[in-house]
C-alpha positions, -999 to +999 in steps of 0.1 A: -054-066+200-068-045+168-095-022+177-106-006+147-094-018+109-066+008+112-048-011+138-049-041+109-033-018+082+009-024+088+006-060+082-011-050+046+009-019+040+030-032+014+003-046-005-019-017-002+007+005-015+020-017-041-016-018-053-021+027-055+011+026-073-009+004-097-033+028-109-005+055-113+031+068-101+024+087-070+042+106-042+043+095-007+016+119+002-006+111-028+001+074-019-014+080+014-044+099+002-051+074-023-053+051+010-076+075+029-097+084+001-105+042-011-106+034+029-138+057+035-114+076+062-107+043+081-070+045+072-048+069+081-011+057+074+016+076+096+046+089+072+072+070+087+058+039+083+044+048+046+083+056+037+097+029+058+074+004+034+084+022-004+120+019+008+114-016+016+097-027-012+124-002-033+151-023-024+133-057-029+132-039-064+091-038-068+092+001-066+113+025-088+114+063-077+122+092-094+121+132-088+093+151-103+072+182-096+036+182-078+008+200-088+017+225-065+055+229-082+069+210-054+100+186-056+087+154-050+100+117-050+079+097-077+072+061-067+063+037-099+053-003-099+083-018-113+075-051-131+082-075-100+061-051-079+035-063-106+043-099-099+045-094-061+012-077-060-007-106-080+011-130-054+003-112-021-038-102-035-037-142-040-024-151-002-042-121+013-069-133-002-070-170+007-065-154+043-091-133+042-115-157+030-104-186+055-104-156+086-141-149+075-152-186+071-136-194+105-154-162+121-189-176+106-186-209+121-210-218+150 
């Protein structure tokens, strides 16, 4: 069972990171930042699982990657939202929504 909002987070990972890449082609570490930063500190995303999720959603063709430099002169991978990660993202914020909204009505009732 979930204990804290963190435990919920790899069942929403791809979402969550197809929506950072939204704002902007990020790294894997800026990615999860990005997640840390808009979660108030609840979510902490382990690397392997971050990676495991932009290679997933890579191949699925929603996330293009190229090689870049960090603001520290660092080689760096570059994630980007390719056009169906657009798509995918609109479609998952729809069901995650729905589900949300049906969990929270459900938890309300008496």
């Amino acid at each position: 069972m979930p204990k804290s909002p963190a435990d919920l987070l790899y069942g929403t990972l791809n979402l969550l990171v197809l929506k950072s890449l939204s704002w902007k082609p990020m790294h894997g570490y800026a990615i999860s930042n990005w997640l840390h930063e808009r979660s108030r500190g609840a979510f902490d995303v382990d690397d392997a699982a971050l990676y495991k999720a932009l290679h997933r959603l890579e191949e699925l063709g929603a996330v293009g990657s190229e090689w870049g430099l960090t603001e520290n002169n660092r080689k760096a991978k570059y994630y980007r939202l390719a056009p169906a990660g657009r798509r995918l993202l609109k479609d998952e914020r729809t069901v995650w929504n729905t589900y949300a909204l049906t969990v929270s009505r459900i938890l309300k009732t008496t």
